[in-house]
N, C-alpha and C positions, 0 to 999 in steps of 0.2 A: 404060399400066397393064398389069400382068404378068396372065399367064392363071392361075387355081387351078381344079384339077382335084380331087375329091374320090371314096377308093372309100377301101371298107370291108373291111375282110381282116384275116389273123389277125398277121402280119406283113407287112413292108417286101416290099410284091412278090408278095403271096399270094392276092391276089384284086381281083376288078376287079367292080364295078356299075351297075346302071343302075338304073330308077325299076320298072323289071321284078321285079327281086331277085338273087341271087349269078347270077353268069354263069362267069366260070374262074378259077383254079389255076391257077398255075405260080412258077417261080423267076423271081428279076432283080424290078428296078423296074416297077410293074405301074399303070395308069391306068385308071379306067373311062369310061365316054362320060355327059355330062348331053344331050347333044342338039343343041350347038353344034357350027359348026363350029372355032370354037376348042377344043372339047375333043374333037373325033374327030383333030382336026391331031396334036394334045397325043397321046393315043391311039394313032395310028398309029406317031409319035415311038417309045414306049414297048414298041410291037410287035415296030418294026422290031430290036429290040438284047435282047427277052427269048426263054428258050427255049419250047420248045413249050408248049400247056399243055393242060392237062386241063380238061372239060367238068362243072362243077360244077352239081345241079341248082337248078334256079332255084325261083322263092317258091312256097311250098307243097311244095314237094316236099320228102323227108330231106335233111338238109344233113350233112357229113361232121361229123365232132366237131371241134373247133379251138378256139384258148384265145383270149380275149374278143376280139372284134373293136376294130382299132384305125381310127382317121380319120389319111389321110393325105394330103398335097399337094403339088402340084408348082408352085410360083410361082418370081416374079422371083429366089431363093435355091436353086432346085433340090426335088429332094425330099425333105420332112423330116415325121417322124413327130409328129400335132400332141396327140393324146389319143383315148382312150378314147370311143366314139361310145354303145355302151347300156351301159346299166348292169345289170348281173347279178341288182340284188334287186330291178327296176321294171319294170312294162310300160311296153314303147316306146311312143310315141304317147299316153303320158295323160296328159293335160289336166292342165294345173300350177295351183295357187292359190299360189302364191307362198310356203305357209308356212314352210319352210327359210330364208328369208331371202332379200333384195334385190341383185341382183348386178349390178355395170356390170363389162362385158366391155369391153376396150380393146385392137384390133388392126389393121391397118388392110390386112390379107388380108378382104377381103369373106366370099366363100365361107366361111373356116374361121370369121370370128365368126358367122356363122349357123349352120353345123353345130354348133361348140363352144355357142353359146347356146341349139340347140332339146335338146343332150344335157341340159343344168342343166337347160334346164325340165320334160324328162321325169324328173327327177332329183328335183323341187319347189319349186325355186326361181325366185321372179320375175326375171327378167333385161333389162336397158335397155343396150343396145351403143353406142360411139361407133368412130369410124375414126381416129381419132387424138387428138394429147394436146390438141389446144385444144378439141376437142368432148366430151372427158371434163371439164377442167376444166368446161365451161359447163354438162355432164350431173349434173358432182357439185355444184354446187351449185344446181340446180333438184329433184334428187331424192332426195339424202341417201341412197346406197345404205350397205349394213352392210359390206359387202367392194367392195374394185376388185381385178379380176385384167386382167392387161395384160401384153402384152408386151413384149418389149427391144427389138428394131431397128423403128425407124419414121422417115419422114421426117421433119424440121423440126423435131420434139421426139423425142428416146426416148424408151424408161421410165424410164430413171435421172432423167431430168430432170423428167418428170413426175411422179414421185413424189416429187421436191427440193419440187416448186412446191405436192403436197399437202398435206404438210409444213407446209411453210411458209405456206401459206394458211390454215393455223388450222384443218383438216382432221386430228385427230393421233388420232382415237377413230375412225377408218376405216382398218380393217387393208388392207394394201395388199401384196398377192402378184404375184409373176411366174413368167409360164410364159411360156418361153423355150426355144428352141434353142441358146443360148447358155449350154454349161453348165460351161466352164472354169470352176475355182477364184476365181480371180481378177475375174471376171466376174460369177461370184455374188456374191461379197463386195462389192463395188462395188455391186451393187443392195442388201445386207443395210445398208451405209453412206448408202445412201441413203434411208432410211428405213422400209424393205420390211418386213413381220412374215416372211416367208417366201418362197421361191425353189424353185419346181420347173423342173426338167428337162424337156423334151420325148423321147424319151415319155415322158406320166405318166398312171398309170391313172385313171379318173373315177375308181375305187373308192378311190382316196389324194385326188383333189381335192375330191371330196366330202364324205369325213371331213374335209379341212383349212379348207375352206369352213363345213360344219357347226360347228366348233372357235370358227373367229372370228366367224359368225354369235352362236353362246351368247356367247362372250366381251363381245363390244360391247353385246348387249344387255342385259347383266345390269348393266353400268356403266353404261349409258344409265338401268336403271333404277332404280339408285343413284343417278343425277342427278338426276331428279328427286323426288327425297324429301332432295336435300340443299340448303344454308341456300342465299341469295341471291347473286349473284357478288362476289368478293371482292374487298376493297376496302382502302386501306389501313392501317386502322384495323383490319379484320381480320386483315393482316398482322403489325401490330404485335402484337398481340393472342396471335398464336402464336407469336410471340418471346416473350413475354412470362409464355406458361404452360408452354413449354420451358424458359425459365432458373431459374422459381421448382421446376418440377419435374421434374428432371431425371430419362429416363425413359421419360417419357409419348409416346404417340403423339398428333399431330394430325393433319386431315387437309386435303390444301389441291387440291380434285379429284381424279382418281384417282390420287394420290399422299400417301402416308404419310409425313409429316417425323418424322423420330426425331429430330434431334437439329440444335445448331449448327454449322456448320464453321468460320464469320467474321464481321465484320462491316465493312462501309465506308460512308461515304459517303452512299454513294447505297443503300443496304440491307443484307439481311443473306444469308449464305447457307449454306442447308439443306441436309443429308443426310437423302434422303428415297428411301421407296422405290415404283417408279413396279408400281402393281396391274395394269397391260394387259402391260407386256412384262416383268414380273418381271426385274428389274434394277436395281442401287443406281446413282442420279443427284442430282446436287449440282442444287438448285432456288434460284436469285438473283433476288430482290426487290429492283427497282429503283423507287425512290420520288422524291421534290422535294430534293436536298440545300439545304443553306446556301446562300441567296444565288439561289434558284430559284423563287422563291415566285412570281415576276412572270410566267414563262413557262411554269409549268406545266399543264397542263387537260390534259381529256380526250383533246381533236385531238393534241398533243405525243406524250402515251402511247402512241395510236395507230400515230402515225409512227415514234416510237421500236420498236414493238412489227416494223413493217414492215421496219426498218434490220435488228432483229437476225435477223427470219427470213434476210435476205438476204446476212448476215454465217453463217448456216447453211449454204448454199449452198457454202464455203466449207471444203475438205478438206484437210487437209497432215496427217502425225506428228507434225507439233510445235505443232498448235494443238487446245485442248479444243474437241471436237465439239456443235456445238449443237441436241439434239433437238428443242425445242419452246416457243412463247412465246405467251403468255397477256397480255392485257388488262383491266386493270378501269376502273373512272374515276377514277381517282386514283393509279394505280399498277400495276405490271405483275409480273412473273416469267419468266424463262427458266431453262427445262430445260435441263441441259447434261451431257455427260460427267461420272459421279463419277472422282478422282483418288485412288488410294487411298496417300497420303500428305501430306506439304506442303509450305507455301507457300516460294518462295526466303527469303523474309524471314523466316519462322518457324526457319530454319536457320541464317541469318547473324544471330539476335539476342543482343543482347550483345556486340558487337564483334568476331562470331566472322568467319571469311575462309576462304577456299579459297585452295590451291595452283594453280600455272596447269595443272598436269596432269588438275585437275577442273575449271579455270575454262572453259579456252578451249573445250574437247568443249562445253560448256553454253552459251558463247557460237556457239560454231558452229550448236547447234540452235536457237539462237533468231534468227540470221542467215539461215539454212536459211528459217526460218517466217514472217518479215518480207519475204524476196525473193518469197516465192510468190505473198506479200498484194500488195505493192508492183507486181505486174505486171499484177495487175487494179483495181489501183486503189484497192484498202481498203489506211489509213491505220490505224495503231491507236490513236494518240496518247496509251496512257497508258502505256507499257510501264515496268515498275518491279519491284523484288522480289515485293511482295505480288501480283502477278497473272501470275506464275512457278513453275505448280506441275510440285512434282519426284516423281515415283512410287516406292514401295518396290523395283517391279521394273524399275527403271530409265527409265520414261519421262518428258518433259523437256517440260510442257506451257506455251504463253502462252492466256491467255484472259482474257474480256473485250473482243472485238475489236467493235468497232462504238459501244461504249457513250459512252463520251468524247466519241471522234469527232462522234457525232449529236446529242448533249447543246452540244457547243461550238457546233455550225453552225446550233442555236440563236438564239443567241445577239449579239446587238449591243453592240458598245464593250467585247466581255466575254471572258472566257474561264475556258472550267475546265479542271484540269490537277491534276497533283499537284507539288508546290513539288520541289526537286531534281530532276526528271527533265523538267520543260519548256526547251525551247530560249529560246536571246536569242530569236531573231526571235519567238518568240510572241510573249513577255514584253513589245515592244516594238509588236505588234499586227499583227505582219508576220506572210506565211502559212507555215505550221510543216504540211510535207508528209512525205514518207518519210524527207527529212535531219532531220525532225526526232523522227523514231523512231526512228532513227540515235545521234543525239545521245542520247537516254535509254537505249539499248544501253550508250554509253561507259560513261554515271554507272553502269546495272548493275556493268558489267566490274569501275571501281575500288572499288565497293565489294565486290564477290567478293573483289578479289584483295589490298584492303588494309587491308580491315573498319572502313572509313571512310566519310562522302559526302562524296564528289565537292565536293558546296557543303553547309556547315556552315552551320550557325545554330540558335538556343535557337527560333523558331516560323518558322512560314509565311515575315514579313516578311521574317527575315535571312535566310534560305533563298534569295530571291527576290534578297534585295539582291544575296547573294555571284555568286547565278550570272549576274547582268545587269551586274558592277563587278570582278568578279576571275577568273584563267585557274585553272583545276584545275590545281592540280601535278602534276607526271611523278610516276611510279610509286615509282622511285630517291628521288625527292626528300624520299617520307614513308618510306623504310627497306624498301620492297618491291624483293626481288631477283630480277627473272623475266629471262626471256632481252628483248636489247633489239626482236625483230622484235613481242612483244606488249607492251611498252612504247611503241611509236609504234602501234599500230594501236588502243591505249587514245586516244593522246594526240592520234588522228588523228579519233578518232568524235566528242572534246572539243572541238574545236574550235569556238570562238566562230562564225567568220564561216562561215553554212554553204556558202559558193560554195567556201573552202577544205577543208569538211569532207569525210568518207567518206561518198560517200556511194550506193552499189551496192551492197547487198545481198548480191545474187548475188556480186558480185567477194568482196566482204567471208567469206563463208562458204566459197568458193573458197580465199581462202587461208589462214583457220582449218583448214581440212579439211588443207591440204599440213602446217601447221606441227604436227596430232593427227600426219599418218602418220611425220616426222620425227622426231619425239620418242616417238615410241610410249604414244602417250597416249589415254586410254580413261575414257567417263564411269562412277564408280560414287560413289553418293550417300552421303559419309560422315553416321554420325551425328551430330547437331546436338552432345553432348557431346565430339566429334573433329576440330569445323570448330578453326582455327586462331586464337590471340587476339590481338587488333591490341591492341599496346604504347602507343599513341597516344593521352592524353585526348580528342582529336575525335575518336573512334571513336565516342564513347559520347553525340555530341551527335544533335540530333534528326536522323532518317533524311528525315521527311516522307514519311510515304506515305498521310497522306489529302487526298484532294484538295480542292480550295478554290476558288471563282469569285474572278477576277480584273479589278477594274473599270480600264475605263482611262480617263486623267485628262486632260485638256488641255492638262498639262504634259508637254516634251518630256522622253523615257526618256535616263535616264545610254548614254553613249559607250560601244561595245566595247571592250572593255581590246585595249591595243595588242599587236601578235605580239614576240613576246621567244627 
């Protein structure tokens, strides 16, 4: 365990203390003694390499004038400035009631979370410390603090991860700060992405942590006490219910928790999903109601929801460019909601309606970021199993989103002798009961591709059935074959994702995005998102047969499934 030394001075190096009061001045990194011999070691350390110093008079005596005193430390990271020790508009030393609000401190330097905690409490805030993230976890949920502030580098958990897991624990109405020495750009963001309300810097004055503390102290509580003056949890009957007085009056605000639904953005399957605007972090988020489709009425209850609710926190967890970020999921008995990234555009299918298609100079860029977004998934083991146009959103300012990750997946694994899916975009070996893993997100990539590139599906049919028949009885035609003229390297890397037997198919990710990316720098090709009136129109009466993209439970029968069409 590393030593922390703690003095009080005006700056890095300005003064050193004891329980006596100021002792000296001088330049260079400066130590004061608590009385150990670890911290005279420490001390001496600090002696031997700063310059002389001056004789500052000690307590009671005039002290020279100097700008607020700050707390600093010398641990297993060197010395680094941690905050502000009193505060300018309090007497030190008075006794706290807690009224400012309730604060778990999470650090796992000893020393500095008792100095940083007796400053708040002189400050007025009640304070409960843990030493790291499994004891904050176990803290936050025996005392429901209003803020966690925490820091970034800790053993065994960080912050970034523990504030993944608060998140994700159904914890979304407890603003969650980091004070941190860790204050590269990049390093902030990483905590802002991980579901932080805010990020400070070390040093940071109490008089800025205070007011930031204070800020989300009022904020939580006012929503808290909005909560309880509003209706019962919702359920989905209620869900429906605000579909329901959105589409007769278009408009109107509802509200579904601290979120404001204005309006519709979709509907599938399995629910509908809202633009809605979220009242704690002021920010517009697309909120998806996930309920019992067709054919689920056997397996669904409360336990399912639940688990479902737990798959997609951990499908949050879960960060890339090319995947809608999932802030927050909610449970009722009967049906759920997750928060997610709003996309401020649409869907791939909203673009290609109508027979419309892309050139491969917009195709393959788009294919590449959704190759890119499946190899990141596929290395840890999330599966997305529906990947199709409609869960393909494209952004006005170019970004190229898949989402929906988790839902399918958890929904099918369900599931006995069954499967759900959406008809053109499932592989044979589902269809035949076999297991349908990353070659089989693979294979729903292909059918993407040929329908970007030829404003057709892949496997045609008037519903579900022929959908199902064509893709478990017939090869998807080459690109050439239905009058698409693209260069021949993305004709076989269509023709190669298609493939029937997946031990023949593409099926690495990472390879796959690999070399979309060579064949973008070759051609000099670059995503920009034409408008839906400028996509390209497939000459072809199957253009305009059904796409299938809602999805459908799949029973399977005791009869053995038709033969793989033979390689040709």
């Amino acid at each position: 365990m590393s030593t922390t030394v703690l003095v009080r001075g005006s700056e890095p190096g300005a003064a050193g203390t004891t329980a006596a009061g100021w002792e000296t001045v001088g330049g260079g990194p400066r130590v004061g003694s608590c009385g150990s011999p670890e911290c005279a070691s420490a001390g001496a350390t600090a002696a031997s390499t700063r310059p002389a110093a001056k004789v500052r008079p000690r307590s009671g005596e005039r002290k020279e004038a100097s700008s607020e005193p700050r707390l600093y430390a010398v641990g297993a990271r060197g010395p680094t400035i941690f905050s502000i020790l009193a505060h300018p508009h309090m007497s030190v030393g008075a006794a706290s009631n807690g009224g400012r609000g309730r604060i778990l401190l999470v650090d796992d330097e000893p020393a500095l979370l008792e100095m940083l905690g007796q400053a708040l409490e002189e400050a007025g805030f009640l304070v409960d410390t843990a030493k790291d993230g499994s004891e904050a976890l176990i803290r936050l949920g025996a005392m429901a603090p209003d803020v966690v502030v925490a820091d970034v580098d800790m053993p065994v958990m960080d912050g970034y991860e523990l504030c993944r897991r608060v998140r994700a624990g159904g914890h979304a109405d407890i603003p969650f700060l980091f004070c941190s020495g860790r204050g590269e750009p990049d390093q902030r963001l990483e905590g802002l992405q991980a579901g932080a309300d805010d990020y400070l810097v070390k040093p940071a004055a109490i008089d800025e942590l205070v007011l930031k503390l204070q800020r989300q102290v009022g904020r939580v509580r006012r929503l808290r006490a909005a909560g309880r003056g509003a209706p019962p949890p919702i359920d989905a009957l209620a869900l429906a219910a605000i579909e329901t007085r959105l589409e007769r009056r278009p408009g109107e605000v509802a509200r579904l928790g601290r979120f404001e639904v204005r309006g519709i953005l979709g509907r599938g399957s399995m629910g509908t999903v809202f633009r809605a605007w979220d009242l704690k972090l002021e920010r517009w988020v697309a909120v998806k109601t996930v309920r019992a489709a067709a054919g689920m009425a056997s397996i669904w209850d409360e336990d399912l929801v639940r688990r479902l609710v737990n798959e997609a926190a951990m499908a949050a967890r879960f960060n890339h460019p090319h995947v809608v970020t999932v802030h927050d999921v909610h449970d009722a008995a009967d049906a759920a909601y997750v928060v997610m990234e709003f996309v401020d555009g649409l869907s791939l299918q909203a673009l290609l309606r109508n027979g419309g298609r892309l050139g491969p100079e917009d195709a393959v860029p788009l294919l590449a970021a959704l190759a890119s977004a499946l190899s990141a998934a596929h290395t840890i083991d999330l599966v997305h199993r529906d990947v199709k146009p409609h869960n393909i959103l494209l952004g006005h300012e170019g970004a190229i989103k898949l989402t929906d990750f988790g839902i399918a997946s958890f929904v099918s694994s369900q599931m006995h002798n069954a499967l759900f899916g959406t008809p053109g975009y499932l592989p044979p070996e589902a269809l035949r009961g076999g297991h349908a893993g990353a070659a089989g997100d693979l294979f729903a990539l292909g059918a993407v591709a040929f329908r970007c590139l030829s404003g057709r599906a892949a496997f045609p049919g008037r519903g579900p059935g022929e959908i199902l028949a064509s893709t478990l009885r017939t090869r998807a035609p080459r690109l050439r074959e239905v009058g698409v003229d693209v260069p021949p390297e993305v004709e076989a890397i269509v023709a190669g994702l298609l493939e029937p037997d997946p031990t023949n198919r593409i099926g690495d990710a990472l390879l796959l995005a690999a070399e979309l990316e060579r064949l973008i720098t070759l051609w000099r090709w670059r995503w920009t998102m034409p408008p839906p009136s400028l996509t390209r129109t497939a000459t072809d009466p199957a253009a305009h047969a059904t796409d299938g993209h809602a999805q459908v439970v799949i029973n399977f029968s005791d009869e053995p499934p038709p033969s793989p069409p033979e390689n040709t």
